[in-house]
N, C-alpha and C positions, 0 to 999 in steps of 0.2 A: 885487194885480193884479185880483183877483174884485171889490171892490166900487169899482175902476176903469171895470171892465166894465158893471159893471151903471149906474154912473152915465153911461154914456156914450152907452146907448144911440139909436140912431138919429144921433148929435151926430158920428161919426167914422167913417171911412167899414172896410168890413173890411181892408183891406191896412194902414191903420193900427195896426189893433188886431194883428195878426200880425205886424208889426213890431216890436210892443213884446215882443210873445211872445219872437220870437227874440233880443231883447234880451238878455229875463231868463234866457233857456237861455245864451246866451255866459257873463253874470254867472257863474248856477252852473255853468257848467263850470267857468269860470274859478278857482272859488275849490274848484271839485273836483279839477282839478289844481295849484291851490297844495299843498291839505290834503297828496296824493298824495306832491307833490315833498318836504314838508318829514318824513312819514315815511319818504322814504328818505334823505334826507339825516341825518335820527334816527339809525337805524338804520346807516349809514357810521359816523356818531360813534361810538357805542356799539361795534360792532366795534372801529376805531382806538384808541379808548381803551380797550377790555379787551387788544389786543394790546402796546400801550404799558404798561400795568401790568403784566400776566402773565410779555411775553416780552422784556420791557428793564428796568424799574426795580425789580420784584421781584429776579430773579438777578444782577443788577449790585450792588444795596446787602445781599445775601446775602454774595455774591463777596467786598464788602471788609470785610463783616463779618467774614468768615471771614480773610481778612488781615489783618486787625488785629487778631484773636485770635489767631492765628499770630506775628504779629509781639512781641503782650504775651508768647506761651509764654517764647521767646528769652531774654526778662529774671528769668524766674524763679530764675537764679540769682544774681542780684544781692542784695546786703543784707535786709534784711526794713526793714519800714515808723520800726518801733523803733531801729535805727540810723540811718538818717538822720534821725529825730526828736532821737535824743542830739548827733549829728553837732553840728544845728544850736542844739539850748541850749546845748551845751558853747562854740560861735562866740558866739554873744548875749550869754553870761553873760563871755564875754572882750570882746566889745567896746564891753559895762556896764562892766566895773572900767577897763579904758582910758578912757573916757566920765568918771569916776570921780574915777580920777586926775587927767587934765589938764583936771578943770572944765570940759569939753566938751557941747552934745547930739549925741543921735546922732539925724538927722535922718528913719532909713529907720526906726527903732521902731515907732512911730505906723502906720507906712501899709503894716507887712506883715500880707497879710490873705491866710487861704488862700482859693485858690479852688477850684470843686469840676468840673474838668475832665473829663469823661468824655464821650467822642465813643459819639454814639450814632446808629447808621444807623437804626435803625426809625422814629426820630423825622422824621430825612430821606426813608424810604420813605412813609411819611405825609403829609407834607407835599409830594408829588410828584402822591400821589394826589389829595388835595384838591384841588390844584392845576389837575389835570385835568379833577376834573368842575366847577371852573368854569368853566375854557377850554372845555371842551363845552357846558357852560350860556349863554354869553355867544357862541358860535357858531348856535346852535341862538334864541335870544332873536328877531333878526328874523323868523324863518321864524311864531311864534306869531302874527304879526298876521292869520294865513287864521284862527283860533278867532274873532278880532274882529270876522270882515268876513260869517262865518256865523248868526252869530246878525243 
């Protein structure tokens, strides 16, 4: 604006030149109150989301943690690992010699594969959070373009 001025001298008359003034004063307002607006819309996210982790998905995937530890107590008195393990060679090695006998395959052999099941909520309380801050990061993303229009 300054070596607008100074080039313009005597060329424009003064109520031009304070027009432009008040130009550039709306601009920076205007980009004083974007900056404004999108710290407190910052600031709302960052609340909602510490409330959202704190007071819902931390004590809810605790809760069924604790459920489901409750629920596995239940089963402790069931067999131990090592008898269902015999259970199942004692079946296998019968329905090899069946297999055997009547020069048969046994088609499930091949394709029993154990798998390693274990439900884990921490994983899910994690993946909730992430979650979050990138839904805040992706709400929060248009509001950055007042850092653009500053400089």
């Amino acid at each position: 604006m300054y070596i607008f001025a100074e080039n313009s001298k005597g060329q424009f008359s003064e109520l031009f030149l304070k027009s432009i003034d008040r130009v550039q004063e709306k601009i920076d307002n205007a980009s004083t109150n974007h900056l404004k607006a999108f710290f407190i819309i910052a600031i709302i996210v960052v609340i909602f989301m510490l409330f959202i982790i704190f007071d819902i998905i931390i004590p809810y995937t605790t809760q069924s943690f604790k459920f489901v530890k409750s629920i596995t107590g239940l089963y402790r008195t069931l067999p131990s690992k090592d008898f269902f393990n015999d259970q199942i060679n004692e079946y296998s090695e019968q329905i090899q010699e069946i297999c055997d006998n009547y020069e048969v395959e046994d088609e499930g052999i091949g394709k029993r594969k154990r798998k390693n099941k274990k439900p884990s909520t921490i994983r899910i309380k994690k993946l909730f959070i992430i979650y979050s801050f990138i839904v805040a990061a992706l709400i929060l993303l248009p509001f950055t373009t007042v850092f653009v229009s500053i400089n």
